[in-house]
C-alpha positions in Angstrom: 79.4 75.3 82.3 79.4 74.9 78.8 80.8 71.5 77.0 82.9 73.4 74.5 86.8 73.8 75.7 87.6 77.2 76.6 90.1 78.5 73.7 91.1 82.5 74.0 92.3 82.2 70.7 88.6 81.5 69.6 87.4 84.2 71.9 89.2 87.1 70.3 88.7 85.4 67.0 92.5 86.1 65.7 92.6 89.5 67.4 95.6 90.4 69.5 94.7 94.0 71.0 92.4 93.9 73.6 91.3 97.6 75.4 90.1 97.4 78.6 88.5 100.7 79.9 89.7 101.5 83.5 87.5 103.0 86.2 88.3 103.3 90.1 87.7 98.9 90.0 90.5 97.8 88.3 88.7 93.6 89.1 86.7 93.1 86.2 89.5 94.4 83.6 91.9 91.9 85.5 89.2 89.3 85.2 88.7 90.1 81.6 92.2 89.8 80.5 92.4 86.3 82.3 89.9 85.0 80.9 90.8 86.4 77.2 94.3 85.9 77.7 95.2 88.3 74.9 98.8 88.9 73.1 98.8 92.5 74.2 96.3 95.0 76.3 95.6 98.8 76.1 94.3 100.7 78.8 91.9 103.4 78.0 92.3 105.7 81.7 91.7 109.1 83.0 93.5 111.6 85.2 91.5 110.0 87.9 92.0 106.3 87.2 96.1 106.5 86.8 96.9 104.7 90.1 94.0 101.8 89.5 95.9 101.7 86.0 99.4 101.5 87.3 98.3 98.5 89.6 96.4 97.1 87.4 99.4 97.3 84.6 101.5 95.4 86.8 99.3 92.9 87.8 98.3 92.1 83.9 102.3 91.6 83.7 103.6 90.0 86.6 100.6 87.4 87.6 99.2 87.3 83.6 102.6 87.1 82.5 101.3 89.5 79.2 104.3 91.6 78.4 102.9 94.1 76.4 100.6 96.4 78.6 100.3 99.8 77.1 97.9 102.8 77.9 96.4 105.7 76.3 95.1 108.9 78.6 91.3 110.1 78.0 91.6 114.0 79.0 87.4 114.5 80.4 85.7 111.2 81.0 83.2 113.2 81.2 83.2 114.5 77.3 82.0 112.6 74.7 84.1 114.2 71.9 87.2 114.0 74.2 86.5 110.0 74.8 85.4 109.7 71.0 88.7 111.2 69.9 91.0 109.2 72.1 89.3 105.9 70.9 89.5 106.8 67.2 93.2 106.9 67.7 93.5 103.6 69.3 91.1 101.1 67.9 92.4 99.2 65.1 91.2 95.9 62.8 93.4 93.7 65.6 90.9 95.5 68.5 88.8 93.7 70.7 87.0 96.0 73.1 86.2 95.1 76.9 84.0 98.0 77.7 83.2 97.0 81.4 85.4 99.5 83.0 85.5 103.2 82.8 82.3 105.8 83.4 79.4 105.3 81.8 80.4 107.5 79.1 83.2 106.1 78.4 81.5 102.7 77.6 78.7 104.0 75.8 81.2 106.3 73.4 83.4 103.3 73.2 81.1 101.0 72.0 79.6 103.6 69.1 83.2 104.3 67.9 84.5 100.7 68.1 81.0 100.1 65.9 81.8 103.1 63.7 84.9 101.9 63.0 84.2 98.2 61.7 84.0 96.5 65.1 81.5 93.5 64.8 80.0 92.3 67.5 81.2 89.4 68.4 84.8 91.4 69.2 83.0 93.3 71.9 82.5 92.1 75.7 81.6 92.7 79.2 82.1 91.3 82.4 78.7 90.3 83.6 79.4 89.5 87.6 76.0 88.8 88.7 77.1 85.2 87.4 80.4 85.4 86.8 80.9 85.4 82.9 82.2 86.8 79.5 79.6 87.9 77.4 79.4 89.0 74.2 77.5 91.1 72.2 76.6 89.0 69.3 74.6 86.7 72.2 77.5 83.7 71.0 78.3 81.7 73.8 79.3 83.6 77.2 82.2 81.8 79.2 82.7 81.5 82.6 85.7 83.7 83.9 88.8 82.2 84.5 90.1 82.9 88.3 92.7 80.3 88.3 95.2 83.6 88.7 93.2 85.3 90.7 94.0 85.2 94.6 93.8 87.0 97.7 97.3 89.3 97.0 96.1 89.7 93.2 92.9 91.3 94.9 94.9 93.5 97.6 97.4 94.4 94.7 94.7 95.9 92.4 93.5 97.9 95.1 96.6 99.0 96.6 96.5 97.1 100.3 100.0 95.6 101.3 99.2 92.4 103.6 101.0 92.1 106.9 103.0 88.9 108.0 100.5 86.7 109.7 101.0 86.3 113.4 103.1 83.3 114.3 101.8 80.0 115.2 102.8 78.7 118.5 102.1 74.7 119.7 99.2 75.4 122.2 97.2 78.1 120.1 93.4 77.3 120.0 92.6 75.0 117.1 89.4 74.8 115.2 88.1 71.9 118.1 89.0 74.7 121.0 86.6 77.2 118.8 83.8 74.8 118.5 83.6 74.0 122.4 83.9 77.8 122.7 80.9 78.1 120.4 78.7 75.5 122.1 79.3 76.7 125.5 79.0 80.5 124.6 75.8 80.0 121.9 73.7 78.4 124.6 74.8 81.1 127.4 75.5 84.8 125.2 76.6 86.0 128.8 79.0 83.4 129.0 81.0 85.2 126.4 79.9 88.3 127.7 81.9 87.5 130.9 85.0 86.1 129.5 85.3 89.1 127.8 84.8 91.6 130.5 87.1 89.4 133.0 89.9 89.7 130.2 89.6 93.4 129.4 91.5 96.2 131.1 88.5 98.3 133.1 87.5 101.4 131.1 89.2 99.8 128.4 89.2 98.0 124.7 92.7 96.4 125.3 93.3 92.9 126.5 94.7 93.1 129.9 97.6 91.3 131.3 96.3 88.7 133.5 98.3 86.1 135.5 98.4 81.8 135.5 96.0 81.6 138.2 93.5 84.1 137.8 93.5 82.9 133.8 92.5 79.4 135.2 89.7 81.1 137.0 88.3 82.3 134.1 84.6 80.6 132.8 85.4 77.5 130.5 89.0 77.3 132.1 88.4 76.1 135.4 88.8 73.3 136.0 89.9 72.2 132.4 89.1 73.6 128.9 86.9 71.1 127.0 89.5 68.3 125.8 93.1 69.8 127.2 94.1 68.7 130.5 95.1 72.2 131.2 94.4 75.8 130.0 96.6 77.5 130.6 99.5 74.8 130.9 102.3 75.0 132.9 104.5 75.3 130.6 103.1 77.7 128.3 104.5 80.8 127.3 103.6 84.8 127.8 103.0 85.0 123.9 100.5 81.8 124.2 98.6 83.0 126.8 98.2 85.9 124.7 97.0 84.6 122.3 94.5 82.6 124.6 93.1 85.7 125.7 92.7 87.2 122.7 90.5 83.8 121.4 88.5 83.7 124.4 87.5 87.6 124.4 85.9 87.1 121.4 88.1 85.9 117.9 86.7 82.4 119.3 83.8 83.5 116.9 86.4 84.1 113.6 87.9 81.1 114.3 84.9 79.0 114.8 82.8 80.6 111.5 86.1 80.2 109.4 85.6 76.6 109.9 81.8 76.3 108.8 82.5 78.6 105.8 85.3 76.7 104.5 82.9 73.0 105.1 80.0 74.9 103.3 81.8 76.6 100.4 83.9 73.9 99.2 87.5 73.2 97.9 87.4 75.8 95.0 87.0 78.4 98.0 90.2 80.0 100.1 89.4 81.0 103.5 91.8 83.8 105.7 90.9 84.6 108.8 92.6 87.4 110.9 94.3 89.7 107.9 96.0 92.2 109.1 96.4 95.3 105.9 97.8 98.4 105.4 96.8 101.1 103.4 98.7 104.6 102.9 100.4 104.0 106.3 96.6 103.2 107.9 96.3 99.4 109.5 93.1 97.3 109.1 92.2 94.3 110.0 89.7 91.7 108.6 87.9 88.9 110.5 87.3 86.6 107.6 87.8 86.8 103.8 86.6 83.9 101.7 87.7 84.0 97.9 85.8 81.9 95.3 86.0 82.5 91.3 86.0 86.2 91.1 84.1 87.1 94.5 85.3 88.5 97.5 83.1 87.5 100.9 84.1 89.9 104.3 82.9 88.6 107.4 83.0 90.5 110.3 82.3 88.9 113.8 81.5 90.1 117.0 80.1 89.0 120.7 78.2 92.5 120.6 74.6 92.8 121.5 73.8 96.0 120.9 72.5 98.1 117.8 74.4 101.2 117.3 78.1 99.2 117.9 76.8 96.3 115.6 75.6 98.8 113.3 79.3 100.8 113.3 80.6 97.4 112.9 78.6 96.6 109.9 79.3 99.9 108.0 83.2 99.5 108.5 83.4 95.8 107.1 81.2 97.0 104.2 83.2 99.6 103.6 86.0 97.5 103.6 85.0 95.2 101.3 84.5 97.6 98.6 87.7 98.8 99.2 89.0 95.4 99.3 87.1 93.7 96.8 85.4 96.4 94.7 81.6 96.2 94.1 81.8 92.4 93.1 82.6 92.4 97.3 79.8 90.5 99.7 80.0 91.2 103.5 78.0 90.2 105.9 78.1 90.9 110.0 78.4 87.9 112.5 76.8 89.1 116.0 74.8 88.1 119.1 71.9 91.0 117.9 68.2 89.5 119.1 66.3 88.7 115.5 64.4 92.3 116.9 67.2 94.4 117.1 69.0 92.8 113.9 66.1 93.7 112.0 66.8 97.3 112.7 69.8 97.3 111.6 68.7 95.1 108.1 66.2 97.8 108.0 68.3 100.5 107.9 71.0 99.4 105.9 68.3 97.9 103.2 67.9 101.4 101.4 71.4 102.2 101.2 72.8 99.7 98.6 71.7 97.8 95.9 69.7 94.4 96.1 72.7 92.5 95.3 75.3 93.5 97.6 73.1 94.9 100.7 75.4 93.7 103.6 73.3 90.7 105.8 73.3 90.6 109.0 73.3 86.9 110.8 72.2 87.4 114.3 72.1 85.0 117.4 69.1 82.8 116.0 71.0 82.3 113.2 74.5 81.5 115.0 72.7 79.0 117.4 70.6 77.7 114.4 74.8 76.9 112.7 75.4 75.5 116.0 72.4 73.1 116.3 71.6 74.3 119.6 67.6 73.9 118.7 67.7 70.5 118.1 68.6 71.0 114.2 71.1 72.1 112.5 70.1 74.6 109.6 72.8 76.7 107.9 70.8 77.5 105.2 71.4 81.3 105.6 74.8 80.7 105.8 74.5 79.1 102.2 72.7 82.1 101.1 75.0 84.4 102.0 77.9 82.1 100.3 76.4 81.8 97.4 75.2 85.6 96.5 
């Protein structure tokens, strides 16, 4: 970090109008405006990028609290004289240009223009995310970003997800000891959990089946007792806990149990969700485990599944997800019970299809036992890794 206090005053060195060029990502423009906290923005869009503006507009006003958010329509992305023309008439002495957004086009015409017309250097900027900063192009002093605004609703928001109520919270749901016992027991036998899950599914079936007191007792890891509770399930418990019961021991044991080690390893500045439920133009998702930390969005997805083409479906969905989620400043990552052999399939076939910095990872059983400490020592080193790309 650097030792100099953060001032956005300094940053836009008396300017007051900063444009923010918008492509299908609204994140980094949101990112740059926090951090340069201006007096008013302009949005440079196209046809195409209207709704990412529109969401992006109101988050700059309602979470930045900037009043003044105005935006001017570039006709053809595509053309240079078109983008050349709508900057001319929107750059002024009071500019200073965020050209992070928009097509590559866009930037590179922005940036000759905004040159053109008296721009110096040190009024131009760009969101580098590899390391989270503000740069600037007269190589003065890059800043980290500021995030303090940025959450997990400001991320849905800018990418148009609405985030169902959370399910409710009832005195006997598992707690983060429950997952851990789960975890020993299951980590040391995969067809333990294996079992539990077959026993608790309808046959033929996805769905958890409805299962009464006594033959729930019988389950593995319930008879006689669960691990530290005199009973599972109690007497006295209701239909909606036992649900939920059933639910944690056919698999979101794994969720629950991760959660915790990602919120130890990453730290206080991190938020951790597990279980988010979203909605999308009327289409429901849900999301095993989101982290947020500074600007970047980790998606974990878990599962008790050992085999390659079902972990490999499982792996494209989250990643997709996060990108929709998150944008491409997204990390995701699958949690499974994959053999090292069989998970290096699937690394090797998802290795080509995206970029060095965001190719998914896959953490297989080794690596889940090696969390655990089931070989005698502990090493969550990957886990690090993975937190910290």
């Amino acid at each position: 970090m650097d030792a100099t206090p953060w001032n956005a005053l300094d940053a836009m060195n008396g300017k007051t109008t900063l444009v923010l060029l918008v492509g299908a990502n609204p994140l980094p423009n949101y990112l740059a405006a926090a951090t340069l906290r201006p007096q008013r923005v302009l949005l440079l869009y196209t046809p195409e990028t209207m709704q990412p503006k529109d969401r992006l507009t109101r988050a700059i006003r309602d979470r930045l609290r900037i009043a003044t958010v105005d935006d001017h329509q570039v006709e053809d992305a595509t053309s240079a004289k078109r983008v050349r023309v709508a900057c001319k008439s929107v750059f002024s002495d009071d500019t200073h240009l965020n050209y992070t957004g928009g097509t590559k086009v866009m930037a590179a015409i922005a940036r000759m223009v905004f040159r053109d017309r008296g721009g110096l250097d040190r009024d131009a900027s760009y969101v580098n995310e590899s390391d989270g900063r503000l740069r600037f192009d007269d190589d003065g002093p890059s800043r980290a970003l500021v995030t303090d605004a940025l959450d997990l609703d400001t991320i849905l928001a800018l990418h148009d997800f609405d985030k169902k109520l959370a399910k409710t919270v009832l005195a006997n749901d598992p707690t983060d000891t429950d997952a851990e016992a789960v975890a020993r027991a299951c980590l040391a036998d995969q067809q333990l959990a294996l079992s539990l899950y077959e026993r608790l599914t309808r046959p033929g079936d996805t769905r958890a089946r409805g299962i009464s007191a006594p033959d729930f007792r019988a389950c593995p890891l319930t008879d006689p007792s669960f691990p530290g509770r005199s009973s599972v399930p109690g007497a006295d418990w209701t239909t909606k806990e036992v649900e939920h019961w059933i639910k944690f021991l056919r698999g979101t044991w794994l969720e629950l149990w991760t959660a915790g080690l990602v919120r130890e390893r990453a730290g206080s500045g991190a938020s951790v969700h597990v279980e988010v439920n979203l909605t999308r133009e009327t289409r429901e998702a849900e999301l095993d485990l989101i982290m947020i930390r500074q600007h970047r969005l980790h998606l974990l997805s878990c599962t008790i599944d050992d085999t390659i083409d079902r972990c490999k479906l499982k792996l494209f969905e989250a990643t997709w997800r996060a990108r929709q989620v998150g944008g491409d400043l997204a990390r995701c990552a699958l949690a499974c019970f994959l053999s090292t052999h069989d998970a290096d399939k699937v690394r090797a076939d998802v290795a080509a299809t995206w970029g060095e910095s965001n190719t998914p990872t896959v953490f297989d059983l080794a690596d889940l036992r090696a969390w655990q400490g089931l070989d005698q020592t502990t090493d969550r080193a990957s886990l690090d890794r993975w937190l910290l790309s």
